[in-house]
N, CA, C and O of each residue as an XYZ file, in Angstrom:
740
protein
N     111.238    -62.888     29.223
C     110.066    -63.616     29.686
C     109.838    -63.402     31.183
O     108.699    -63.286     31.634
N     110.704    -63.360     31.790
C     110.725    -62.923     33.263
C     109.591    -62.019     33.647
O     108.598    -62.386     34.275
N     109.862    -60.627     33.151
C     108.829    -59.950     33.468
C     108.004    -59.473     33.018
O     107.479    -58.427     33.402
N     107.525    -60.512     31.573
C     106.155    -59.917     31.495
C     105.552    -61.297     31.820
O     104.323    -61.272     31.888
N     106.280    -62.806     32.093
C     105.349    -63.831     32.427
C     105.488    -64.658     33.832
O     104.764    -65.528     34.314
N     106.937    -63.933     34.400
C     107.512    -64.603     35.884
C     108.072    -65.211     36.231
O     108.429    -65.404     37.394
N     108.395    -65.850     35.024
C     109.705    -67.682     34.688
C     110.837    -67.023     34.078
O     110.774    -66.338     33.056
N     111.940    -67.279     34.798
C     113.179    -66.895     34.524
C     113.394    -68.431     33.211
O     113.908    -69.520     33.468
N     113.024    -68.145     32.371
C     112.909    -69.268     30.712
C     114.447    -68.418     30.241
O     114.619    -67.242     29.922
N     115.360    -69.488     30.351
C     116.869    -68.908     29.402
C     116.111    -69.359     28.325
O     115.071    -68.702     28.317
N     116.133    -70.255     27.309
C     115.901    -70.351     26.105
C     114.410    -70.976     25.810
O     114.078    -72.099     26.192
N     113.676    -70.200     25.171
C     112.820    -70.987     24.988
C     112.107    -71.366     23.287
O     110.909    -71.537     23.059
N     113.182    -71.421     22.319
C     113.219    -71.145     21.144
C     114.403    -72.276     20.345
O     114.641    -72.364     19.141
N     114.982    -73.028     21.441
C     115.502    -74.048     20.738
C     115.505    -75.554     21.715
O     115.344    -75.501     22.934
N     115.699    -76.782     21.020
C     115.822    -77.675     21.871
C     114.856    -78.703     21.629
O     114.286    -78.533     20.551
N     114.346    -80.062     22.488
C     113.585    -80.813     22.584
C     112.554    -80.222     23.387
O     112.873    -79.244     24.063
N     111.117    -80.733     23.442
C     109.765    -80.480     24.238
C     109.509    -81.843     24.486
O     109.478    -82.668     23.572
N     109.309    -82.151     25.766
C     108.458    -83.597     25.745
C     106.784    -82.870     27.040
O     106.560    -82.105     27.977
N     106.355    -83.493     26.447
C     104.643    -83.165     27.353
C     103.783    -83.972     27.295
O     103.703    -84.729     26.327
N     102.788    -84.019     28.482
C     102.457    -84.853     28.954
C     100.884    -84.758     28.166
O     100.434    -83.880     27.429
N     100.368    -85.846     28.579
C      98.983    -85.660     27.753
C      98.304    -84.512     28.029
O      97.836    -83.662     27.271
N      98.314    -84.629     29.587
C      97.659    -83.131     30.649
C      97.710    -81.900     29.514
O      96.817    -81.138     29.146
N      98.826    -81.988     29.191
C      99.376    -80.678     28.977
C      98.319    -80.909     26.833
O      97.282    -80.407     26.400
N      99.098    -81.637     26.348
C      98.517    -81.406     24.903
C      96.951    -81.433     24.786
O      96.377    -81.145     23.735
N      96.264    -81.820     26.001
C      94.940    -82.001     25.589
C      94.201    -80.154     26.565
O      93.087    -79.636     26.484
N      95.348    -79.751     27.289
C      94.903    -78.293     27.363
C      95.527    -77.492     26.564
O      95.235    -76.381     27.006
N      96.337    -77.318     25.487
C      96.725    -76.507     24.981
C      96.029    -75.843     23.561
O      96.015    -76.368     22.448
N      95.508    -74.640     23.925
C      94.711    -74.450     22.570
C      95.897    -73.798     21.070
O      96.071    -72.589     20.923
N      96.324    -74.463     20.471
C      96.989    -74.320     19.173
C      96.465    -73.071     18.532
O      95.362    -73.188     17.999
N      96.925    -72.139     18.490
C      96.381    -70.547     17.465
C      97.435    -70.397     16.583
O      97.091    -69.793     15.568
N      98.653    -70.746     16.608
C      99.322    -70.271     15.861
C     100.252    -71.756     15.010
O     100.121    -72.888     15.476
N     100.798    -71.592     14.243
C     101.633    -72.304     13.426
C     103.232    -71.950     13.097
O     103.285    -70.720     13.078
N     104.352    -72.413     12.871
C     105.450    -71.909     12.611
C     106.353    -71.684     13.761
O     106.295    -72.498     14.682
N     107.147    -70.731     13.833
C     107.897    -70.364     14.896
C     107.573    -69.782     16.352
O     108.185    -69.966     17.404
N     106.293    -68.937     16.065
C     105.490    -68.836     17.013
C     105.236    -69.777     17.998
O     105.270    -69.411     19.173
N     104.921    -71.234     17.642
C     103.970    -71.777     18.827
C     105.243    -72.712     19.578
O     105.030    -73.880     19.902
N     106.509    -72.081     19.797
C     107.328    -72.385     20.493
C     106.869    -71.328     21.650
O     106.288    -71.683     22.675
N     107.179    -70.111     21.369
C     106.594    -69.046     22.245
C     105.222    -69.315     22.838
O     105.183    -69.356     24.068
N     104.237    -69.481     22.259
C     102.519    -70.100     23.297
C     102.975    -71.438     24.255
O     102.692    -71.707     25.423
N     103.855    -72.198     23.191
C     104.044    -73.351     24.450
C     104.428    -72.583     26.332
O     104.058    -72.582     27.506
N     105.190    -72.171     25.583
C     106.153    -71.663     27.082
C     105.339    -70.929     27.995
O     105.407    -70.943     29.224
N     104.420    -70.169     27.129
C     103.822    -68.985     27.678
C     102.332    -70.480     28.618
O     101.932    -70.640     29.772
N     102.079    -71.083     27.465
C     100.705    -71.592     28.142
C     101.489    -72.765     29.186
O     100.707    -73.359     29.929
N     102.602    -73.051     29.273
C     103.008    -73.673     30.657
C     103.374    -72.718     32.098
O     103.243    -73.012     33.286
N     103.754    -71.784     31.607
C     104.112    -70.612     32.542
C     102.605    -69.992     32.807
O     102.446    -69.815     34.015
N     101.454    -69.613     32.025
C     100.378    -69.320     32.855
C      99.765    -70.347     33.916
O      99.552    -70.071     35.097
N      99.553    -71.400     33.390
C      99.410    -72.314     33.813
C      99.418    -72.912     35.616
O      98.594    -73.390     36.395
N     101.405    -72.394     35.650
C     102.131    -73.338     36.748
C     102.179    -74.750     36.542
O     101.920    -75.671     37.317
N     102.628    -74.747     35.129
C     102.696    -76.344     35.228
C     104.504    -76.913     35.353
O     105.261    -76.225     34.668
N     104.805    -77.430     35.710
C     106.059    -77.644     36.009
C     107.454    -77.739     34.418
O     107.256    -78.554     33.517
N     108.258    -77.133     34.398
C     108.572    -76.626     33.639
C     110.172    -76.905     33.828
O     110.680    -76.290     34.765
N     111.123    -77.838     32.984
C     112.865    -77.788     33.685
C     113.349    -77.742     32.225
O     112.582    -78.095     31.329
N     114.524    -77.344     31.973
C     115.519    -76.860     31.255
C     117.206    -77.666     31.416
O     118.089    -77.843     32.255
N     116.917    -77.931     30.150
C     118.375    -79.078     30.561
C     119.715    -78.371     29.533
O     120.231    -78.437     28.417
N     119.762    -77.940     30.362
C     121.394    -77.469     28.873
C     121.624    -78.342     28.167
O     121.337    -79.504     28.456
N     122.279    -77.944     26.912
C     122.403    -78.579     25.736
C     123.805    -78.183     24.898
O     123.890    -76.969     24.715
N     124.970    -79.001     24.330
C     125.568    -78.003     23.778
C     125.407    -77.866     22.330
O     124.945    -78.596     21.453
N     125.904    -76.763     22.357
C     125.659    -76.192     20.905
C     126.901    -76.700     19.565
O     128.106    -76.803     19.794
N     126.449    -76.882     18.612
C     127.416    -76.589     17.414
C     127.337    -75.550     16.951
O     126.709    -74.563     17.332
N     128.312    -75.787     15.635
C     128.752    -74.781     14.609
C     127.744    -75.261     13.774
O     127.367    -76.417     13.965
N     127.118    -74.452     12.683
C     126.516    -75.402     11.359
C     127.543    -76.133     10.719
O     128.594    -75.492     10.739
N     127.678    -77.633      9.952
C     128.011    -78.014      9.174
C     128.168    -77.279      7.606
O     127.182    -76.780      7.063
N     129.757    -77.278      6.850
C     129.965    -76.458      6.247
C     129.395    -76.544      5.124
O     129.575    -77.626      4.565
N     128.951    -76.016      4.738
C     128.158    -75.827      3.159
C     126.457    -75.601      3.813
O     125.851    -74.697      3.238
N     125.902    -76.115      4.601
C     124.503    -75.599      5.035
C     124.261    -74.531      5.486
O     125.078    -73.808      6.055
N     122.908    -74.249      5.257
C     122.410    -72.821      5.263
C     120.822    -72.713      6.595
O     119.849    -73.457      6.715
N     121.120    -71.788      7.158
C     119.889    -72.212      8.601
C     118.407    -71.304      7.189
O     118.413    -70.512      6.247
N     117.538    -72.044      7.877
C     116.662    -71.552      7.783
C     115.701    -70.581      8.061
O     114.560    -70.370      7.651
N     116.531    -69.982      8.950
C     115.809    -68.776      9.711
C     116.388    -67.349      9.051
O     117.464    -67.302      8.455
N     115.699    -66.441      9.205
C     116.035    -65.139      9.312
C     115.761    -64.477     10.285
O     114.713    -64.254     10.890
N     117.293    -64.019     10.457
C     117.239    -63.050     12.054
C     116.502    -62.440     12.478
O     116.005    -62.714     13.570
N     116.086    -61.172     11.629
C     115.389    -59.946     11.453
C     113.745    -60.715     11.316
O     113.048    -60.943     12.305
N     113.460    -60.938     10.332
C     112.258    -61.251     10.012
C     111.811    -62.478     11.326
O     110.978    -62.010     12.102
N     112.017    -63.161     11.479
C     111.759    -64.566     12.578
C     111.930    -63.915     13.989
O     111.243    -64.427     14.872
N     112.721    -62.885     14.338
C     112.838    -61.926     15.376
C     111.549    -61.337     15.828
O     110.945    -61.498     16.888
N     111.215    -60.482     14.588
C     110.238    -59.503     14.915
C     108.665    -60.547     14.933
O     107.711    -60.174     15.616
N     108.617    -61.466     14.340
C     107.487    -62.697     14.506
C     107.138    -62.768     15.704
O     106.026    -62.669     16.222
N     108.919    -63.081     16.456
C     108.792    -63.627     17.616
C     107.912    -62.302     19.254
O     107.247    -62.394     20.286
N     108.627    -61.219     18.331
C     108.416    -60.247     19.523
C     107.046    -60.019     19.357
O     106.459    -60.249     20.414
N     106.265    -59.643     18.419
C     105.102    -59.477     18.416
C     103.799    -59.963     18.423
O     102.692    -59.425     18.394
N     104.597    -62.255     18.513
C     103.548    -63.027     19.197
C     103.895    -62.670     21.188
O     103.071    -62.787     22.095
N     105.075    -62.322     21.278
C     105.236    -62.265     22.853
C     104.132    -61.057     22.979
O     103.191    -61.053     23.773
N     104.428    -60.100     22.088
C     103.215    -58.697     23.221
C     102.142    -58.955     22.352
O     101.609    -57.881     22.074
N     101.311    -60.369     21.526
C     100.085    -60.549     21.288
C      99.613    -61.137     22.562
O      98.553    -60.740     23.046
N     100.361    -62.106     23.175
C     100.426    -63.065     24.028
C     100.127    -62.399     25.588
O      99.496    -62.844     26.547
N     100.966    -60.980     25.355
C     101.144    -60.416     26.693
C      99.885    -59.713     26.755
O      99.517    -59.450     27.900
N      99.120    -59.338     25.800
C      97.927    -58.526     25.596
C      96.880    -59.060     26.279
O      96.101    -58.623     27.126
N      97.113    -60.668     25.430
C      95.929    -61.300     25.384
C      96.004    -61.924     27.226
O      94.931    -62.055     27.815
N      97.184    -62.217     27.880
C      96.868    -63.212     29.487
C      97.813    -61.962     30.124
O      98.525    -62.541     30.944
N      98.106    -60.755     30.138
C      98.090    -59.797     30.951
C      97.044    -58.292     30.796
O      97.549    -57.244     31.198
N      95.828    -58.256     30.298
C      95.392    -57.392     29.460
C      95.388    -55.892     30.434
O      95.723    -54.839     29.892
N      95.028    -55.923     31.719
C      95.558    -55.229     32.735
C      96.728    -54.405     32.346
O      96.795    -53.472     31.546
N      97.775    -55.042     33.203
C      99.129    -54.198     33.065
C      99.004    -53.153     31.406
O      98.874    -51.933     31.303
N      99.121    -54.358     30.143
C      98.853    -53.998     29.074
C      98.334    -52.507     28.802
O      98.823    -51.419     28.498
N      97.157    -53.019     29.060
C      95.855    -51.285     28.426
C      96.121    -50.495     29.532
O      95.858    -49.294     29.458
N      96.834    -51.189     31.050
C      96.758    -50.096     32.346
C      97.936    -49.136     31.746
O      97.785    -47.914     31.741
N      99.073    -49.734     31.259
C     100.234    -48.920     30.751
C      99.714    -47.781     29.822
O      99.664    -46.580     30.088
N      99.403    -48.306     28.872
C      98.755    -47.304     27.733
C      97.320    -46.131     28.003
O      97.167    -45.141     27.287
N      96.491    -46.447     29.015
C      95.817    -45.247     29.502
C      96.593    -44.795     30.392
O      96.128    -43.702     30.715
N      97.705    -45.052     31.098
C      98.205    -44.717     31.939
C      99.752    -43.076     31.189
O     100.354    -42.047     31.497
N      99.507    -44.125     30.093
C     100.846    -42.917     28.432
C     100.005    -41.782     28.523
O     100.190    -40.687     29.054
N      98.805    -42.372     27.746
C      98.285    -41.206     26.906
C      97.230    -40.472     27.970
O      96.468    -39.618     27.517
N      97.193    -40.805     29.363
C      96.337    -39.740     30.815
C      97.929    -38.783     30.858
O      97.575    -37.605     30.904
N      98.866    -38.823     30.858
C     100.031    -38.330     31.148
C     100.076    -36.904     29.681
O     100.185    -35.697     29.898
N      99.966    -37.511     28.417
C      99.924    -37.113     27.896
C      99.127    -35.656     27.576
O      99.479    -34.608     27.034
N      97.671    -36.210     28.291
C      96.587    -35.319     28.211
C      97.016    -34.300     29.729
O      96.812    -33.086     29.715
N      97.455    -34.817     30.631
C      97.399    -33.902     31.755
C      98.391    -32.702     30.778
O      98.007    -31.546     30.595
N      99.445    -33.148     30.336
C     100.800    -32.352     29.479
C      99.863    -31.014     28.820
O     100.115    -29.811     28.888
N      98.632    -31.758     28.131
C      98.069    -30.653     26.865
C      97.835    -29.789     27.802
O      98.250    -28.630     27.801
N      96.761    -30.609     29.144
C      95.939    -29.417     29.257
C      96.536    -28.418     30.353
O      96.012    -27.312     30.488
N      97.469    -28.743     31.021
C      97.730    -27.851     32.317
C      98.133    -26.387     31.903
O      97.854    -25.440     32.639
N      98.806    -26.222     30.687
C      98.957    -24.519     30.392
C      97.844    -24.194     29.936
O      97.635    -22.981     29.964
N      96.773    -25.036     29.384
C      95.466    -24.463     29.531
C      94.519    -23.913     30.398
O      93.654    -23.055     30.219
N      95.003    -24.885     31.838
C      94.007    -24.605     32.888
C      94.606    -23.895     33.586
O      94.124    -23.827     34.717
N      96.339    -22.731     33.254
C      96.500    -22.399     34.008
C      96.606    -20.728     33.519
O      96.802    -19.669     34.115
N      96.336    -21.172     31.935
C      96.026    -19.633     30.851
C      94.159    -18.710     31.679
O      93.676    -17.578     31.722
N      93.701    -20.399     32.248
C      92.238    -19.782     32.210
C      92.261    -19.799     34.058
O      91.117    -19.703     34.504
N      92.996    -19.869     34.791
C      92.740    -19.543     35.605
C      93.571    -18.117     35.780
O      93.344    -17.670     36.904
N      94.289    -17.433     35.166
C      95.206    -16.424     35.302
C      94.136    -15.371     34.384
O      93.940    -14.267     34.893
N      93.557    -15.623     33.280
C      92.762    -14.730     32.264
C      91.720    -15.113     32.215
O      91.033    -14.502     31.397
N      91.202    -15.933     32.764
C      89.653    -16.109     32.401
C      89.308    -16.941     30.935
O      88.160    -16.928     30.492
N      89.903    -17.328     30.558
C      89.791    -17.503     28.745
C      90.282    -18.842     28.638
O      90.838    -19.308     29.632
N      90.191    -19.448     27.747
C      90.411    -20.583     27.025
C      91.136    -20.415     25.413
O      90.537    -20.464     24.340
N      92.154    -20.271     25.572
C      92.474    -19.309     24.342
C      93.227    -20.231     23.000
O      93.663    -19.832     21.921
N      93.153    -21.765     23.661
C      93.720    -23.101     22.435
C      92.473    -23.966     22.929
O      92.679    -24.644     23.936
N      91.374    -24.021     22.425
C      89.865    -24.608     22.837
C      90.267    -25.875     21.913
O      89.989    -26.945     22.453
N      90.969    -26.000     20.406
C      91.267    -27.570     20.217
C      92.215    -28.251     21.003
O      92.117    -29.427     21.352
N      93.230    -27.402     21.303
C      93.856    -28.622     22.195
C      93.138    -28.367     23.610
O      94.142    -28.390     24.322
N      92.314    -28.191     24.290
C      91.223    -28.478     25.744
C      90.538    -29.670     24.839
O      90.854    -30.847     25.013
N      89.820    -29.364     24.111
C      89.018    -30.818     23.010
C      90.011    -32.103     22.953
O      89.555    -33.213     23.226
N      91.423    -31.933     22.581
C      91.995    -32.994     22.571
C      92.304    -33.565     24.141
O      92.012    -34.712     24.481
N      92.780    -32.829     24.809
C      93.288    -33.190     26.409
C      92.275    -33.561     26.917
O      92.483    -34.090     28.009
N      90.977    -33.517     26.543
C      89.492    -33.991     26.706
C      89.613    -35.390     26.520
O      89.425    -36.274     27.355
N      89.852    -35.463     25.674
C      89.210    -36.665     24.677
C      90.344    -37.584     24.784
O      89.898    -38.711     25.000
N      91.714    -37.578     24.721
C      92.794    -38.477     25.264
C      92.509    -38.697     26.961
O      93.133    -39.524     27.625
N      91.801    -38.094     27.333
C      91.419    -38.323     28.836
C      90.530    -39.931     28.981
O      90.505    -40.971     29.640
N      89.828    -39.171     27.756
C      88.171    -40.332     28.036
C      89.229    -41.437     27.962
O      89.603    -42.111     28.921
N      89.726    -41.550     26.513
C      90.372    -42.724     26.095
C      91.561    -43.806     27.094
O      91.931    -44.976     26.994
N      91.840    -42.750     27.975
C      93.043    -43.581     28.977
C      92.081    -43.634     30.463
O      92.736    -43.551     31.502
N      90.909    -43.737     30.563
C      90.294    -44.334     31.399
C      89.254    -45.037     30.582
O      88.437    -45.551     31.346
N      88.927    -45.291     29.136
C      88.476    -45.775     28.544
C      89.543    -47.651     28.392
O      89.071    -48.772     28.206
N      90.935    -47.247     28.563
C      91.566    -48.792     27.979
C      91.875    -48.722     29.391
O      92.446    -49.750     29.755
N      91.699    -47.857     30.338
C      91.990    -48.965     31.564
C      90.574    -49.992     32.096
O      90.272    -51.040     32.666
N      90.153    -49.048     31.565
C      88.043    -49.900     32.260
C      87.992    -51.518     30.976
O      87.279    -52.521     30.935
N      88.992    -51.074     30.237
C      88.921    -52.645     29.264
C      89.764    -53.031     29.701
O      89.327    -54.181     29.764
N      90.897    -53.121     30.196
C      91.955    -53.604     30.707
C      91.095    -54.484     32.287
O      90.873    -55.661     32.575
N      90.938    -53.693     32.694
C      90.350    -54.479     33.902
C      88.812    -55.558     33.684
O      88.368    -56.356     34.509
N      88.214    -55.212     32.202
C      86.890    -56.294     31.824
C      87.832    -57.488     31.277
O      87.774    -58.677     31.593
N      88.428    -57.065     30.668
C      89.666    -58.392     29.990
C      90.306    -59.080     31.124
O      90.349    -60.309     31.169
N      90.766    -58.386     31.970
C      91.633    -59.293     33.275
C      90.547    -60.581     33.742
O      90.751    -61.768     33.993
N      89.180    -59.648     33.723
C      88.318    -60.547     34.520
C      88.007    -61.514     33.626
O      87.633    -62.548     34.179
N      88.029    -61.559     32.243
C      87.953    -62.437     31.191
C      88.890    -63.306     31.162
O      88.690    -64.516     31.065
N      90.400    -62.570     31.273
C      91.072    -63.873     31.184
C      91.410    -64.865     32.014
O      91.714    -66.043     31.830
N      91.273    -63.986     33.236
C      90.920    -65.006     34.571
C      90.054    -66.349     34.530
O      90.296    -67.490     34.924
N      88.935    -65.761     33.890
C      87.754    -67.498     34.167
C      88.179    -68.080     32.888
O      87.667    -69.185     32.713
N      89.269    -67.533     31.547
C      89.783    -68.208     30.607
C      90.573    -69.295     31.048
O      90.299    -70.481     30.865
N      91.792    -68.743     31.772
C      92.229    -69.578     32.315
C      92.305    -70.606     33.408
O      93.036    -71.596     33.390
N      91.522    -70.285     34.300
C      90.687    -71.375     34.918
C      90.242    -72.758     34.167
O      90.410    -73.925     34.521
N      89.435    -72.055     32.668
C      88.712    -73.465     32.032
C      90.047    -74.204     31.343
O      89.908    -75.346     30.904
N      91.344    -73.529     31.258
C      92.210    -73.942     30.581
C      93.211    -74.877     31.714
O      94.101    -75.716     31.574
N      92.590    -74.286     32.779
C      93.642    -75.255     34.222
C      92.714    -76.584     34.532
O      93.176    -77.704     34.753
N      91.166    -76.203     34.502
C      90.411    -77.171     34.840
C      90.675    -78.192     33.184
O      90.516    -79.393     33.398
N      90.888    -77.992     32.286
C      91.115    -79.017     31.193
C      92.515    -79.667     30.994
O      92.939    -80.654     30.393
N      93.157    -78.470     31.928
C      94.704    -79.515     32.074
C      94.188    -80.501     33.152
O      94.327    -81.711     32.973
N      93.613    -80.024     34.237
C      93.241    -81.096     35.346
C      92.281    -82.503     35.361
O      91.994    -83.360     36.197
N      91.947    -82.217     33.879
C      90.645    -83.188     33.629
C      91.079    -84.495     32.930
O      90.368    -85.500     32.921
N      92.436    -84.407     32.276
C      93.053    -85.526     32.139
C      94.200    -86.359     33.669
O      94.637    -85.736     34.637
N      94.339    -87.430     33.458
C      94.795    -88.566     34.565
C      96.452    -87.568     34.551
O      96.999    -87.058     33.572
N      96.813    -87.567     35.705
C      98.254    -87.266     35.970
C      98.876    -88.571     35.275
O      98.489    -89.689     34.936
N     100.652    -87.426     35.238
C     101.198    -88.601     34.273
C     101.647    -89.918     35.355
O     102.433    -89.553     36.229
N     101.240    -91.420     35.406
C     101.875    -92.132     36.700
C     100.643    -92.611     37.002
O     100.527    -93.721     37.521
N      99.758    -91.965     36.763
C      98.286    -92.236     37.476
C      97.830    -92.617     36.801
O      96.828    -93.116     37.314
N      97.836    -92.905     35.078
C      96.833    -93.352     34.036
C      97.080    -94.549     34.092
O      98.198    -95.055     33.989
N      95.494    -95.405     34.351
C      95.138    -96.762     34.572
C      95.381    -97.309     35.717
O      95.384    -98.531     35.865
N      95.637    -96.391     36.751
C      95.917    -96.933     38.146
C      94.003    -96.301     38.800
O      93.586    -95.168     38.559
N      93.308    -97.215     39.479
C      92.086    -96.975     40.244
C      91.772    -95.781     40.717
O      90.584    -95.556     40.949
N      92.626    -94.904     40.929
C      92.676    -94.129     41.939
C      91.144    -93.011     41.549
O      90.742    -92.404     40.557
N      90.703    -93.199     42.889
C      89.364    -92.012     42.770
C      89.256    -90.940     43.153
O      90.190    -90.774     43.937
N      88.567    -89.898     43.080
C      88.812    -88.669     43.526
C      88.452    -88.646     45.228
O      87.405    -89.066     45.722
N      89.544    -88.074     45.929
C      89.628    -88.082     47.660
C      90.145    -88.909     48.194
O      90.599    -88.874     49.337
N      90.155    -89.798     47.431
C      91.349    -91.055     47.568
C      93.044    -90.846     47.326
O      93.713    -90.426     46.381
N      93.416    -91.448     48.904
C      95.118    -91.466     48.177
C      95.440    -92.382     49.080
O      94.767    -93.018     49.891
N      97.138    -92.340     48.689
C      97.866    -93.490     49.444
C      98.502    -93.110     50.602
O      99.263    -92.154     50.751
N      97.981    -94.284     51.772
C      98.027    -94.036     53.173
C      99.361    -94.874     53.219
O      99.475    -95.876     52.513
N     100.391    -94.444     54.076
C     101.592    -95.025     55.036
C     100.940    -96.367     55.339
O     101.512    -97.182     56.064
């Protein structure tokens, strides 16, 4: 989680959650199951909303019970709501990586091409120039979406900070307090 969201999160897949209204009345719910342990974390960590971790110790299972999880299967759930997640509130880095593969890729096709036709005059593999073409468009094609999405998810999350902000801090509900107002020494 570190580096694709910035919060050094040791566990974020077992344990108690307690949250504040702030927080449940901004959180938009998409997923169900094991997943929306992962959105929690992720939509407090976009956020900056304050976030602590209390160790816990662990048992053994009790003998004769059986966990409910599967490693493998509940694993791969997990990894592929993290890079839905990472898609969707880093879309940048994301699509910048991947036009950034397949521009690498295309420079690869075409340079013994452009260097067959600057030595002979000729073009002498014209489908792969067509492909090193066209993987070109495409990796300045997902970076130009990568950067319309950034700007998307930017004013996304804004309306998602301004709806955490639109409920009373926790301490503050039913106390007068008005906006520009605070407490003087």
């Amino acid at each position: 989680m570190r580096w694709t969201f910035g919060a050094a999160v040791t566990d974020m897949l077992s344990g108690y959650r307690v949250f504040s209204r702030r927080f449940v009345k901004s959180f938009p719910v998409l997923s169900g199951g094991f997943e929306i342990e992962t959105e929690l974390t992720v939509h407090a960590l976009e956020l900056d909303m304050p976030v602590a971790e209390i160790a816990t110790p662990y048992y053994s299972r009790p003998d004769g019970s059986e966990s409910k999880l599967s490693t493998w299967r509940d694993g791969f759930r997990i990894l592929w709501t993290i890079a839905k997640l990472y898609r969707a509130e880093r879309p940048l880095p994301f699509f910048g990586w991947i036009g950034l593969l397949v521009a690498t890729l295309a420079i690869a096709l075409a340079v013994p091409i452009v260097v067959t036709f600057l030595e002979q005059g000729v073009v002498p593999r014209f489908p792969t120039a067509i492909l090193a073409t066209g993987m070109m468009i495409v990796a300045v094609l997902s970076i130009a979406c990568g950067l319309v999405l950034d700007t998307v998810t930017r004013g996304r999350r804004e309306m998602k900070l301004l709806a955490y902000l639109a409920q009373p801090a926790p301490g503050l509900a039913g106390v007068g307090v008005r906006a520009g107002e605070g407490s003087r020494p």
